[in-house]
N, C-alpha and C positions, 0 to 999 in steps of 0.2 A: 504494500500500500504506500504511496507516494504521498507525503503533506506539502502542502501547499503554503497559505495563508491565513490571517485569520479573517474569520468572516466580517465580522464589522468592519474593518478596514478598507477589503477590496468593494464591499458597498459603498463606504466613502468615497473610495477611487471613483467607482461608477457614476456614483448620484453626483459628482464636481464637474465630472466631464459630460454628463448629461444637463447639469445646470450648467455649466460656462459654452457649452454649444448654444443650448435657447438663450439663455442671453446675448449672444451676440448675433442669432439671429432674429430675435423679438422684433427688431426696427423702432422707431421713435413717434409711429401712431398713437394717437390718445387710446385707442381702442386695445393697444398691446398695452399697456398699464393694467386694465380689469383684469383679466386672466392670467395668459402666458407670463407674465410679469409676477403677478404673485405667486401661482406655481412654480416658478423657476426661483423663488427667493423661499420657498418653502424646498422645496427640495435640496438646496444650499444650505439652508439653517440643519434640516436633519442630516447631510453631509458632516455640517459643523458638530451637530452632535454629535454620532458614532466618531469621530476621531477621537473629540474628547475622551468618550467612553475607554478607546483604546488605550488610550497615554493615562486612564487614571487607573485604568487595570494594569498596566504594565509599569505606574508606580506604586499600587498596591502589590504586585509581586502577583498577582491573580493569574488563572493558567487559561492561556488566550486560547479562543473555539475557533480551532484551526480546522480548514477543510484538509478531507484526505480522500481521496480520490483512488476506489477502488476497479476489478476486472470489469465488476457490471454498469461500475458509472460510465466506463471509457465506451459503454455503446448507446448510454444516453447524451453521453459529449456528441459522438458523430450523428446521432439525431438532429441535435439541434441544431450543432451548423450546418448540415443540408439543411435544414429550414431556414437559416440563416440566410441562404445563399440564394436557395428560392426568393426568398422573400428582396434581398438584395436586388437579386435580375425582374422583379415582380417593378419595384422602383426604378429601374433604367428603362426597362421597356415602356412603361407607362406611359409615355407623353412621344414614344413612336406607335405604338399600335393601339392608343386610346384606351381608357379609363376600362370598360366592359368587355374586351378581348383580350388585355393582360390579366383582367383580374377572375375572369372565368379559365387561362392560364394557370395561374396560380394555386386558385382554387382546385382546380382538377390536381394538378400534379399532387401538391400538397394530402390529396385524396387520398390519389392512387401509391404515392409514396408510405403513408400512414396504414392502407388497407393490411390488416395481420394475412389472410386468405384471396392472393391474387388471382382469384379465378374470376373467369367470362362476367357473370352475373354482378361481383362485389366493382372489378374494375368498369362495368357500367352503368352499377349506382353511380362511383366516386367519379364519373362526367355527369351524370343527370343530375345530381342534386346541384350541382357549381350551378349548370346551365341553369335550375330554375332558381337557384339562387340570385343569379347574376338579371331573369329577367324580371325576376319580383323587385329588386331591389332599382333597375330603369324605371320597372310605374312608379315608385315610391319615389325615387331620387326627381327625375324628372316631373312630373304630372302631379303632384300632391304636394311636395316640398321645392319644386323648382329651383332644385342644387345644381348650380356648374360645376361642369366636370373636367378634367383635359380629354379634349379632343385628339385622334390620331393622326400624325404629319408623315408618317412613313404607309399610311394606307388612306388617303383624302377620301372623305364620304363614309368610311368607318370611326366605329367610337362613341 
């Protein structure tokens, strides 16, 4: 078994670089002040917190809750990052092949990747539910809540 870090820590790591990315992309609209602005100074403060935590356990002599990373974790690691990665290429293609044909992409693979029994039947649920997902959520996006979407530049008249 391999140790790692300890956990309150690499959370701090995270939640800093997650708050100092939105803050520097919030922009200086009155409208980025209501939310994204307090969520990212909430997110920073509990940042500020768990450090704290760390450095007062590690001045009390306290035995730090170190991750340790065993055989069965290292195949939910490769889990995640193929979904990572999905999900990565789900964000580049987006705004080439339009909102509703990356993201029934997505969907699907993300399925059929996740299906435990890859047989005929289950890998064509894991296309038909995306697909009726992807077309219930156009009535709703479009025709009820009249949300903009990005449109696709690498297929004009898709998306």
């Amino acid at each position: 078994m391999q140790k790692l870090i300890d956990r309150n820590f690499l959370s701090a790591l995270v939640l800093f670089f997650i708050g100092i990315v939105s803050l520097v992309e919030a922009g200086a609209d009155v409208m980025n002040w209501v939310f994204p602005r307090l969520a990212t100074y909430i997110v920073l403060a509990i940042a500020v917190v768990l450090v704290v935590r760390v450095l007062f356990g590690a001045a009390l002599k306290l035995v730090p809750d170190i991750i340790s990373m065993s055989a069965e974790d290292t195949i939910v690691f490769v889990d995640v990052f193929l979904f990572l990665l999905i999900v990565l290429g789900y964000l580049f293609v987006m705004y080439g092949l339009g909102f509703w044909i990356s993201s029934f992409l997505m969907l699907s693979l993300t399925s059929i990747y996740l299906t435990q029994d890859k047989t005929r039947k289950n890998i064509g649920l894991a296309v038909a539910v995306p697909l009726g997902t992807c077309i219930l959520a156009y009535l709703i996006f479009l025709h009820v809540f009249y949300v903009p979407l990005p449109e696709a530049r690498w297929l004009e008249g898709f998306g």
